[in-house]
N, CA and C of each residue as an Amber inpcrd file, in Angstrom:
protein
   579
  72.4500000 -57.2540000  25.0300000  72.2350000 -57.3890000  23.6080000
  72.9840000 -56.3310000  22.8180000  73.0460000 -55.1810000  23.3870000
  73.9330000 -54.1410000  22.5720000  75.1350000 -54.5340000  22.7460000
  76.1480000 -55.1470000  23.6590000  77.4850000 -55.5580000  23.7050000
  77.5110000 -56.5850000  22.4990000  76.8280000 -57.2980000  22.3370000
  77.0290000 -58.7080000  21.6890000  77.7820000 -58.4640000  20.1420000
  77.2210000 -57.2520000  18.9580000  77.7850000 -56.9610000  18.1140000
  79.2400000 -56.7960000  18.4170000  79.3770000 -55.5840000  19.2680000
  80.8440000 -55.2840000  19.5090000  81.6260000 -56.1330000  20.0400000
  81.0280000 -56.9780000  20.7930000  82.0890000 -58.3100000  21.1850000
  82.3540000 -59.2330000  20.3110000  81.3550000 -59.8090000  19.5240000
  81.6720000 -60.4010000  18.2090000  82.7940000 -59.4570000  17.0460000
  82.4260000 -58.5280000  16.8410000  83.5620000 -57.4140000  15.7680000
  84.8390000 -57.7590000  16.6140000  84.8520000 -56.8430000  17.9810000
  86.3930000 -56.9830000  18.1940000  87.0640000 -57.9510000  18.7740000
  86.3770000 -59.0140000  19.3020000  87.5870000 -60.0700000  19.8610000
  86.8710000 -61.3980000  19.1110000  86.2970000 -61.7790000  18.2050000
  86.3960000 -62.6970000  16.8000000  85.6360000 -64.0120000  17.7490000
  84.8360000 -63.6380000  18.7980000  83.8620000 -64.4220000  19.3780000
  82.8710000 -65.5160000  18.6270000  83.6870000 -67.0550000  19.0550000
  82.6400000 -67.8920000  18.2850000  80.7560000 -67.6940000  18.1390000
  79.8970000 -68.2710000  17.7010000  78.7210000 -68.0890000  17.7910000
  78.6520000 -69.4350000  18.8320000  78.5940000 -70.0670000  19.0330000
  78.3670000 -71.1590000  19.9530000  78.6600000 -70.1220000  21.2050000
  79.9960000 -69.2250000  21.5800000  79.6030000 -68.8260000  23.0120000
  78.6130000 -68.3350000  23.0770000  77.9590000 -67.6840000  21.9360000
  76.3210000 -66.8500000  22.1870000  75.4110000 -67.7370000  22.4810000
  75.3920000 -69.1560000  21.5980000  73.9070000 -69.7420000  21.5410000
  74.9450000 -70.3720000  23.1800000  75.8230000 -70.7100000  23.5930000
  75.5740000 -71.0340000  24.8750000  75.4480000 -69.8330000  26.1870000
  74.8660000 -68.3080000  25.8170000  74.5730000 -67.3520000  26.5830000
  72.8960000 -67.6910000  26.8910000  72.3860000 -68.0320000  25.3160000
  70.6300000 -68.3540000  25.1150000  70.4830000 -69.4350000  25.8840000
  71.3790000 -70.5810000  25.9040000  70.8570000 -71.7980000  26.4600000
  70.9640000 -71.9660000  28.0250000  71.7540000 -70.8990000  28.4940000
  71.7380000 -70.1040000  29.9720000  73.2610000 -71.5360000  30.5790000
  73.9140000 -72.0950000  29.2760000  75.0990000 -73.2220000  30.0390000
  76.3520000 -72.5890000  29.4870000  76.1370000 -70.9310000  29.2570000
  77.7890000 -70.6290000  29.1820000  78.9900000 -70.6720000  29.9280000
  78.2990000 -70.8180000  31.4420000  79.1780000 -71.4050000  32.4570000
  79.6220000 -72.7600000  31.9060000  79.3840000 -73.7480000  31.4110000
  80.0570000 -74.8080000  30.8750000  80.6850000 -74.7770000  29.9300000
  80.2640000 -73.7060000  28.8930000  81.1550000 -73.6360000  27.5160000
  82.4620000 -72.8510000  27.8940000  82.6310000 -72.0410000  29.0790000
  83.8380000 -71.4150000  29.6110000  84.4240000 -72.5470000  30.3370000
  84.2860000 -73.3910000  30.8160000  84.9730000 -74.6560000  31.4300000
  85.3320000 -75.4300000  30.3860000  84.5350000 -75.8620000  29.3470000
  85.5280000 -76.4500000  28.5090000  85.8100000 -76.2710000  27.4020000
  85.9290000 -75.0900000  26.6480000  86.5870000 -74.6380000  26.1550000
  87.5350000 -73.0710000  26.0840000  87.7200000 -72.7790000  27.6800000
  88.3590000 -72.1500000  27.8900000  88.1900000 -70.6770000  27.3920000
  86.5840000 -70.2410000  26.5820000  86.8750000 -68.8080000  25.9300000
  85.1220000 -68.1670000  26.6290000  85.3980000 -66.9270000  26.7350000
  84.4370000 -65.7380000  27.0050000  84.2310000 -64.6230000  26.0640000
  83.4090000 -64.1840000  26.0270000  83.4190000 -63.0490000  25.4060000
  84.0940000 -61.9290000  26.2500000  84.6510000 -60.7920000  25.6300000
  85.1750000 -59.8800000  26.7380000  84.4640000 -58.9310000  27.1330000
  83.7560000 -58.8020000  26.3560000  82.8270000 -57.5250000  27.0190000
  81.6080000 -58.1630000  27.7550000  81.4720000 -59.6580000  27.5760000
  80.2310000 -60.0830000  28.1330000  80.2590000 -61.5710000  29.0330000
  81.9670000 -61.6270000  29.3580000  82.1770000 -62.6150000  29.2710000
  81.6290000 -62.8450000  31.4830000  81.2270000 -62.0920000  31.7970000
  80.4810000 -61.8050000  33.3860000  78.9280000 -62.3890000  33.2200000
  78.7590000 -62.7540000  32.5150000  77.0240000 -63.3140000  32.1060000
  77.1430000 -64.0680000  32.3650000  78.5010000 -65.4350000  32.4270000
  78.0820000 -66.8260000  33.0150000  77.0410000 -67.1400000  34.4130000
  77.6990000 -65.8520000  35.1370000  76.4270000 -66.3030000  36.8170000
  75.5360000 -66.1030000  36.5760000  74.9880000 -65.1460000  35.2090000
  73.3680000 -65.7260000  35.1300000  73.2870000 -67.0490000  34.5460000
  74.2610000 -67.6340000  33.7940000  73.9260000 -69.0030000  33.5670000
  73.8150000 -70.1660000  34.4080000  74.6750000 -70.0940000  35.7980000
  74.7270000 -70.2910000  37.3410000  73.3740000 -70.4640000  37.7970000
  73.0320000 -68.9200000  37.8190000  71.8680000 -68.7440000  39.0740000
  70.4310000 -69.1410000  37.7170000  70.0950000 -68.9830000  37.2130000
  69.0100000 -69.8080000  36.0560000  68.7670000 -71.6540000  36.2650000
  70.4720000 -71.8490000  36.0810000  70.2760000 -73.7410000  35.9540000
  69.6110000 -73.8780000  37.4800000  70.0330000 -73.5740000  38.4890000
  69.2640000 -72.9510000  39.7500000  67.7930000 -72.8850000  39.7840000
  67.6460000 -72.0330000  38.9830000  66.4030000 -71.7030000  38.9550000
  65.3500000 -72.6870000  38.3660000  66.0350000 -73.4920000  37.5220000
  65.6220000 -74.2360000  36.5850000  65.0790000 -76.3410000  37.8660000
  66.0000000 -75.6500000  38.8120000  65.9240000 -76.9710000  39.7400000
  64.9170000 -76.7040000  40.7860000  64.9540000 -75.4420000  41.2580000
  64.3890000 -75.2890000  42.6170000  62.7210000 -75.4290000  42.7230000
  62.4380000 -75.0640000  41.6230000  61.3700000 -75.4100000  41.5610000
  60.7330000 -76.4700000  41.7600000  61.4460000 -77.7940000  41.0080000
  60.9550000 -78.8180000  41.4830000  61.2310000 -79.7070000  43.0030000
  62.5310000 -79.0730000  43.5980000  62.4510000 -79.1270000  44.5940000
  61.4590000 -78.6090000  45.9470000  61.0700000 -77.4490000  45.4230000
  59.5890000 -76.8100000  46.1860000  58.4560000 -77.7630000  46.0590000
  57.9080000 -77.9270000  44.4420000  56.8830000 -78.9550000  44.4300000
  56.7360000 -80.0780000  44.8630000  58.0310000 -80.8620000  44.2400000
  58.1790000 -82.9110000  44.4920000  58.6430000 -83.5430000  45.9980000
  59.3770000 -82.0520000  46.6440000  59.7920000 -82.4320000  47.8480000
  59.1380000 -82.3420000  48.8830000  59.0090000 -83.5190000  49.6660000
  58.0720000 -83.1260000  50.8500000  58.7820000 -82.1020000  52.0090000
  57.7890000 -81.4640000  52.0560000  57.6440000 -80.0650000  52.8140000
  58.7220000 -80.2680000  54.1690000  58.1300000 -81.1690000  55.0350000
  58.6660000 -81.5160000  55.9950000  60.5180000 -81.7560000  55.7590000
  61.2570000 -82.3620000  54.7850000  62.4590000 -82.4550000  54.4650000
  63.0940000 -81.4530000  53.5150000  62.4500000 -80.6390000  53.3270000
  63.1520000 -79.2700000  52.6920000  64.4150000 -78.7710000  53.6710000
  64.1890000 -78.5200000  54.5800000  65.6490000 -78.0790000  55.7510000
  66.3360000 -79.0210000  55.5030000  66.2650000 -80.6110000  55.6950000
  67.1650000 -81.8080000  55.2500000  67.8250000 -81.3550000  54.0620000
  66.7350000 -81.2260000  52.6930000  67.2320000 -81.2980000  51.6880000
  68.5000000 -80.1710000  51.3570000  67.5610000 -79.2460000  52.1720000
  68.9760000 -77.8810000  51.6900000  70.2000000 -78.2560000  52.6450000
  70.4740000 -78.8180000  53.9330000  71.3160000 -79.0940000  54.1910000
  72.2380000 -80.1000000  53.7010000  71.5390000 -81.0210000  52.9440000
  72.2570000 -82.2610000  51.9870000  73.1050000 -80.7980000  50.6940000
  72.3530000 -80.1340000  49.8750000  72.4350000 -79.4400000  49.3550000
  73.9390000 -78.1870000  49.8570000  74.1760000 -78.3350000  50.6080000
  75.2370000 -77.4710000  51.3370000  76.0350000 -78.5350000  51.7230000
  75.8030000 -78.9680000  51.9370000  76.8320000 -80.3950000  52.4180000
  77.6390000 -80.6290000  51.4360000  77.0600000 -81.4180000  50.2330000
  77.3360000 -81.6770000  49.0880000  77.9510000 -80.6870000  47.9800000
  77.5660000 -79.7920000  48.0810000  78.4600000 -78.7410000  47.4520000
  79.5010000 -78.4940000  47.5590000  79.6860000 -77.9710000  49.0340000
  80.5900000 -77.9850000  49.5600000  81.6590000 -78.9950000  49.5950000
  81.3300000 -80.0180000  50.0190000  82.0440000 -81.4650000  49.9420000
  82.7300000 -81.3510000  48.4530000  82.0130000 -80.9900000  47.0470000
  82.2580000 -81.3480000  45.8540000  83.6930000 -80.5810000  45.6380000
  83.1400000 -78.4640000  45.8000000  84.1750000 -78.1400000  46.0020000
  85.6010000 -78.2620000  46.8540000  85.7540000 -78.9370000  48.0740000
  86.3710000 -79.0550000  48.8060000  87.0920000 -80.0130000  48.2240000
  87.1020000 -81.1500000  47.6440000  87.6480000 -81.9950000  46.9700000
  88.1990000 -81.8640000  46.0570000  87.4340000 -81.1780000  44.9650000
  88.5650000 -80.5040000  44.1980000  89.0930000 -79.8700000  44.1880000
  88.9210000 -78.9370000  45.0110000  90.4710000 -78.2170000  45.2810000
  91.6100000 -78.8280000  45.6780000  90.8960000 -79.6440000  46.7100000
  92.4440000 -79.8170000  47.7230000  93.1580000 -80.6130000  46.4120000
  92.1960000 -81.7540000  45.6830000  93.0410000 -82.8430000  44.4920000
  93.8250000 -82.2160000  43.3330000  92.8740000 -80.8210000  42.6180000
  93.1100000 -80.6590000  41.6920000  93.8990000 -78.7440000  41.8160000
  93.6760000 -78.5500000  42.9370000  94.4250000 -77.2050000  43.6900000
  93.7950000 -76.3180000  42.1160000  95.0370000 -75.3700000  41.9210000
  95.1210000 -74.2930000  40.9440000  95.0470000 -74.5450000  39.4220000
  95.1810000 -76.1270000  39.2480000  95.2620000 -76.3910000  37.6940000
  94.2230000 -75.9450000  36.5510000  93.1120000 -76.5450000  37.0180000
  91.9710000 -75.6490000  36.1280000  91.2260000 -74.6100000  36.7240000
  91.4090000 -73.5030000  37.0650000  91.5980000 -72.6940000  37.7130000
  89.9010000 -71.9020000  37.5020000  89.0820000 -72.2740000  36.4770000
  87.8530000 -71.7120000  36.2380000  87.0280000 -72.6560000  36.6860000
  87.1260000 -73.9460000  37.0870000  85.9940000 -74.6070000  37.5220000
  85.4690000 -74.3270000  38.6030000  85.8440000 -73.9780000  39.9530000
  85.5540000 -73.7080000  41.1540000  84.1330000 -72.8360000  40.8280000
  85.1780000 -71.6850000  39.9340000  83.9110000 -70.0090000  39.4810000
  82.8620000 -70.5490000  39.0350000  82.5020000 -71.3560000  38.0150000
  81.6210000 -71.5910000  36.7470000  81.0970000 -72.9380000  36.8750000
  81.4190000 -73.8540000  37.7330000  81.0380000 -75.1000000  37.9880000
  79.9420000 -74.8930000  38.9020000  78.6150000 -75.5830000  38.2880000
  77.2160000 -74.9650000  39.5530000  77.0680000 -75.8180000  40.2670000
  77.5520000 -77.2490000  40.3710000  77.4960000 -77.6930000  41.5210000
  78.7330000 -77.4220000  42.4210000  79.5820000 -76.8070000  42.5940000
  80.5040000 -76.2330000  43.4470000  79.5730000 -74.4250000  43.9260000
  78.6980000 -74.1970000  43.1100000  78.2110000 -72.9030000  43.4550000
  76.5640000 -73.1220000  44.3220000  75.8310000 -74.4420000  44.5240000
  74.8010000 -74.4820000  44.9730000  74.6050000 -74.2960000  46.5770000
  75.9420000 -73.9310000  47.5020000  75.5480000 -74.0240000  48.9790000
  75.1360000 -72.6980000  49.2940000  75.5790000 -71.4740000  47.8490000
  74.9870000 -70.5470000  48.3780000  73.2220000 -70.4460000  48.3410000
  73.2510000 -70.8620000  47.2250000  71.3810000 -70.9370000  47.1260000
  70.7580000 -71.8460000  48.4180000  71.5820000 -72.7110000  49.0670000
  70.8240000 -73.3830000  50.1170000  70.8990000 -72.6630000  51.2380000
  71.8360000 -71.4090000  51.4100000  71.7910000 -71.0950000  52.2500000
  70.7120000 -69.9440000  52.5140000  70.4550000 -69.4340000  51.2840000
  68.8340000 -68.6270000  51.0190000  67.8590000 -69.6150000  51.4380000
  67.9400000 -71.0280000  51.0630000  67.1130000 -72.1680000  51.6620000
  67.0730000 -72.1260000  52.8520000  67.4190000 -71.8840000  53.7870000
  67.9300000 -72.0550000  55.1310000  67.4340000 -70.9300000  55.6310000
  67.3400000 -69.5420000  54.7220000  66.9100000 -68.6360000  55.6270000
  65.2850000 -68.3800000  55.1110000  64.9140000 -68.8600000  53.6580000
  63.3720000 -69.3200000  53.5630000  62.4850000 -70.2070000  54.9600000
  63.7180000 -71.2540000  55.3520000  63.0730000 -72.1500000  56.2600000
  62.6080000 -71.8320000  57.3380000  63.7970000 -70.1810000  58.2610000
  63.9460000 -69.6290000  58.9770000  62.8850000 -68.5740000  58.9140000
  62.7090000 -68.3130000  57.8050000  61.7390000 -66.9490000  57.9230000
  60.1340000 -67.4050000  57.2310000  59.9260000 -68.5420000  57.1810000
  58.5370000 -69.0730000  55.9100000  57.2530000 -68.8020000  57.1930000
  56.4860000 -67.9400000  57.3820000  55.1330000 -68.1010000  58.2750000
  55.8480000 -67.7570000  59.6730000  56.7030000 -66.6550000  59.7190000
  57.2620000 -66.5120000  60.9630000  57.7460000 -65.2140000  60.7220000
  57.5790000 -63.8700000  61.9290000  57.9320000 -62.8500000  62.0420000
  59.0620000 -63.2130000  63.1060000  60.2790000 -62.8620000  62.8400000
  61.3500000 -62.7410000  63.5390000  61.8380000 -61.5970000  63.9800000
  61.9310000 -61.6560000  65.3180000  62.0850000 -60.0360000  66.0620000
  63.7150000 -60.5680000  67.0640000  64.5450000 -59.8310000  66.2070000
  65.8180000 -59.8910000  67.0120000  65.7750000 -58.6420000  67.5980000
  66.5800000 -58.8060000  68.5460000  67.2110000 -57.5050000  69.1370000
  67.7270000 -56.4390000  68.5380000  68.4970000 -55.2700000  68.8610000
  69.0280000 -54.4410000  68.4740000  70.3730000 -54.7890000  68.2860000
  70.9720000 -55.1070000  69.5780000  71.9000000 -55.8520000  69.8270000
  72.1320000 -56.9110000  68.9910000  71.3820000 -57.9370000  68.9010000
  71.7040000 -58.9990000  68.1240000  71.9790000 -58.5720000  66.6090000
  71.1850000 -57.7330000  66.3270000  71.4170000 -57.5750000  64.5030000
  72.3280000 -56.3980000  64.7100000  72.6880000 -55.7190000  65.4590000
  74.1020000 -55.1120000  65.5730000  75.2360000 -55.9010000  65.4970000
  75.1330000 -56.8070000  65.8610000  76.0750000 -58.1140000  65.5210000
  76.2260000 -58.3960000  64.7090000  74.9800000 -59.3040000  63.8670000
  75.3360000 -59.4990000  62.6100000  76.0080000 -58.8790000  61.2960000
  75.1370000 -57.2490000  61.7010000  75.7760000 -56.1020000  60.9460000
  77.2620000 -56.0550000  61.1750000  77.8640000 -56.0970000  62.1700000
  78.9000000 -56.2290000  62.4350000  80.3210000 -57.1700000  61.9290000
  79.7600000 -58.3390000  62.0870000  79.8380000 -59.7500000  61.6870000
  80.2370000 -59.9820000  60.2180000  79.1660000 -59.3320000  59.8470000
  79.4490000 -59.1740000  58.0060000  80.4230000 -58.5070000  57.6610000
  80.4210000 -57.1980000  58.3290000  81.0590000 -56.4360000  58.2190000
  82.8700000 -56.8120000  58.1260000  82.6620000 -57.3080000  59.3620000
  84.5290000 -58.2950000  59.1650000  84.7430000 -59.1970000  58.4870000
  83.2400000 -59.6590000  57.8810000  83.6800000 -61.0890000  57.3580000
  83.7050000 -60.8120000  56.1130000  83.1810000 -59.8610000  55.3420000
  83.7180000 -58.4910000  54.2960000  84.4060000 -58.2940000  54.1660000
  85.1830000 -57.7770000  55.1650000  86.8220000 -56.9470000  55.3070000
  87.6840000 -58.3170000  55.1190000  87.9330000 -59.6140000  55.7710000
  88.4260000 -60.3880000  55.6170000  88.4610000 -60.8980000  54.7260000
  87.5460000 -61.4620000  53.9180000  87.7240000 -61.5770000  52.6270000
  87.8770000 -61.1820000  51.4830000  87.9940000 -59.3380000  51.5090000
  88.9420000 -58.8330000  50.7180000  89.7970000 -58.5930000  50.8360000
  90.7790000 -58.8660000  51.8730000  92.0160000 -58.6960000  52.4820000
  92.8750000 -59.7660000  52.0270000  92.1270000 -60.5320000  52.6490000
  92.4390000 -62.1240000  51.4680000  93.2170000 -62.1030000  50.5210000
  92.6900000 -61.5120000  49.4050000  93.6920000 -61.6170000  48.5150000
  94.5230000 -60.8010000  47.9390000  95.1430000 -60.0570000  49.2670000
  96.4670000 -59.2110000  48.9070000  97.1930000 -59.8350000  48.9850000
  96.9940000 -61.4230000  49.6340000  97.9790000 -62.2110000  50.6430000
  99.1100000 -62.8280000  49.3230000  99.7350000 -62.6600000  48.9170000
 100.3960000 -63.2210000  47.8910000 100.8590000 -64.6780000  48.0670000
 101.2750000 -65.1150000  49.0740000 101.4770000 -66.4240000  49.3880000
 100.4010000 -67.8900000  49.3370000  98.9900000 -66.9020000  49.4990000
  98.1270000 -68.0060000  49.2210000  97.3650000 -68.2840000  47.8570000
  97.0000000 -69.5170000  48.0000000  97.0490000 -70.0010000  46.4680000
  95.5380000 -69.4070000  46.3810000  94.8600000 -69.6110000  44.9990000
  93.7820000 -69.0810000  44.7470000  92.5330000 -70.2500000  45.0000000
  92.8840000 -71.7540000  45.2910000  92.6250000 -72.5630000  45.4850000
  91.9850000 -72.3090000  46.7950000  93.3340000 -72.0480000  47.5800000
  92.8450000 -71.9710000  49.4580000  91.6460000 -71.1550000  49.7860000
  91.7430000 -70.0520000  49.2420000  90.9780000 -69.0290000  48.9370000
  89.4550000 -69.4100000  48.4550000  89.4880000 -69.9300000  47.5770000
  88.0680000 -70.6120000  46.8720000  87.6960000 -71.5350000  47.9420000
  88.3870000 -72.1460000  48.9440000  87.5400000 -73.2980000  50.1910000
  87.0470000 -72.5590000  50.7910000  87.1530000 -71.2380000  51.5410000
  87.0840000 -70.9740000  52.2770000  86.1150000 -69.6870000  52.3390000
  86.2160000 -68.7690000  51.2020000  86.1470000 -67.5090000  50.9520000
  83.9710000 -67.1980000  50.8790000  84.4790000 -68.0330000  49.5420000
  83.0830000 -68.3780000  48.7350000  81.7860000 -69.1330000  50.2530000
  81.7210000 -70.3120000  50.5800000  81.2480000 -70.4790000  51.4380000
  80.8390000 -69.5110000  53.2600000  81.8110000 -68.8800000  53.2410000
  81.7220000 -67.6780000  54.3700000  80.5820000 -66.3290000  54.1340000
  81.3310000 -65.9940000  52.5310000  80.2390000 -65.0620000  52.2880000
  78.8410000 -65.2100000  51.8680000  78.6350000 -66.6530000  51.5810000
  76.8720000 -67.0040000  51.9490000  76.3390000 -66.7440000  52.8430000
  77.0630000 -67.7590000  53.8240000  76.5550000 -67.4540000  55.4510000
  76.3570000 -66.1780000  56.1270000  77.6620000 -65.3590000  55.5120000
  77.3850000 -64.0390000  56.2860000  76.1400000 -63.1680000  55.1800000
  75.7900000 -63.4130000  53.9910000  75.0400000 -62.9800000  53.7600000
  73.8910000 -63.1710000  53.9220000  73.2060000 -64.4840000  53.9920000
  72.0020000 -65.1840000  54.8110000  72.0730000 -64.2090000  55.6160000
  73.1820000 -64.4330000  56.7610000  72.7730000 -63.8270000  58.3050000
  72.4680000 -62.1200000  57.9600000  72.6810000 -61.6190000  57.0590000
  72.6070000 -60.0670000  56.7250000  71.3670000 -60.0800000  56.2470000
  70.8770000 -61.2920000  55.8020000  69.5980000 -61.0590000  55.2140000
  68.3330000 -61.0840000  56.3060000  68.9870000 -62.6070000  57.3290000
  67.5910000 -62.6740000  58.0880000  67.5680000 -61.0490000  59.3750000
  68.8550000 -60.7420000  59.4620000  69.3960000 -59.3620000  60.2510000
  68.2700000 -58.1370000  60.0500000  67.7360000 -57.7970000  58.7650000
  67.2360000 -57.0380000  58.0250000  65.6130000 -57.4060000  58.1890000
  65.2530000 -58.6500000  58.2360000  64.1520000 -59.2400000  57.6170000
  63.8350000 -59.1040000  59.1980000  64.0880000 -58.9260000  60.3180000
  64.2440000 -59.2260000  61.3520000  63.7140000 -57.8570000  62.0610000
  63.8240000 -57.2910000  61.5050000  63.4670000 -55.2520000  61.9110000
  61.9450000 -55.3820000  62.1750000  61.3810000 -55.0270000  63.1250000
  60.2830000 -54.3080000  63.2160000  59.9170000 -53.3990000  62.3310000
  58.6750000 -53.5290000  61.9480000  57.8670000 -52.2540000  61.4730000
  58.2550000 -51.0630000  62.4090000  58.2800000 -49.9590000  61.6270000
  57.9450000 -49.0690000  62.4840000  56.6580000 -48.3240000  62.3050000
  55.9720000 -48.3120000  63.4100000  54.5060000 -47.5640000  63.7530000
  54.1390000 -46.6550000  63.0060000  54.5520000 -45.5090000  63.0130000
  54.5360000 -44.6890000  62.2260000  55.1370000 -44.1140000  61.1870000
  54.3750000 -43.5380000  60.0870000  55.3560000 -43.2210000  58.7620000
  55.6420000 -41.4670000  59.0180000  56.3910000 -41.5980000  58.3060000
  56.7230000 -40.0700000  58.2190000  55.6510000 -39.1530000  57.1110000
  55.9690000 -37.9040000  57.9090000  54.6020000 -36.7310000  57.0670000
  54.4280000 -37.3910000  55.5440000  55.4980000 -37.1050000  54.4350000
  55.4700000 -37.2910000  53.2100000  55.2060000 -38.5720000  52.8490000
  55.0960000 -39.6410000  53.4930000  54.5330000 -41.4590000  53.2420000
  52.9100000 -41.8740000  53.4390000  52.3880000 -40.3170000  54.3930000
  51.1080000 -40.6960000  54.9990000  50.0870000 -40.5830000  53.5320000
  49.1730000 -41.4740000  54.0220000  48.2570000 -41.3030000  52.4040000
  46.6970000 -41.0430000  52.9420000
């Protein structure tokens, strides 16, 4: 809210991009009409992760319990599928839809689905080893995808198939990695109450 004056004064910011910041669909008003605010123009993924928010819910309630893993896998499927298509058809031309388009952005939320499904009424005890892995795992799959794009030869397109979808997965797996730790028995002197 304090940016909003100064972004309006210095770069002559319509009011429609604001009332589409309130209506949480500025991710769409940057797709089609091509403008952001500059100092605020990073707020679209809350407009992303909200319309999100705005669905899942009724997917928790209306959906039967039993097809939730289905559903989030349709949900990753389909996303994926959506983005994958347009890229390969429409490659680099409109170059903001991939970012700001939420059904090209929903396989990551299924993949939090996936690890809800994995972790809902269940203590998961991996190894040391095993979540040394994963830690690991991320770790390259981190490094690789910022390496990525020093590559000058590849398009930003190729990049968006591939990039975006990896770092869900490896973040799921970082998540259930974590979620996965034992308690430990005892607290230390200064925690005891």
């Amino acid at each position: 809210l304090v940016a909003f004056p100064f972004d309006m004064i210095l770069n002559s910011t319509p009011l429609s991009w604001y009332l589409s910041l309130i209506l949480f669909v500025s991710n769409w008003y940057t797709v089609y009409w091509y403008q952001t605010g500059t100092f605020i123009g990073h707020l679209w993924t809350v407009a992303v992760e909200e319309q999100f928010y705005l669905v899942w819910p009724f997917l928790i309630r209306y959906g039967p319990p039993r097809r939730f893993l289905a559903t989030m896998v349709a949900v990753c499927l389909l996303s994926s599928a959506y983005r994958s298509i347009y890229l390969i058809v429409v490659g680099d031309a409109i170059l903001p839809l991939p970012l700001l388009d939420s059904g090209m952005r929903m396989d990551c939320f299924a993949w939090g689905g996936f690890a809800a499904c994995l972790l809902h009424n269940r203590r998961l005890n991996l190894s040391r080893t095993i979540r040394f892995a994963i830690y690991l795992l991320y770790g390259l799959v981190l490094w690789r995808v910022g390496s990525s794009n020093v590559d000058a030869n590849a398009s930003l397109s190729s990049l968006y198939l591939w990039t975006y979808p990896l770092i869900a997965v490896a973040s799921t797996m970082l998540l259930v990695g974590f979620l996965s730790m034992s308690p430990r028995p005892k607290l230390s002197r200064p925690l005891r109450l």
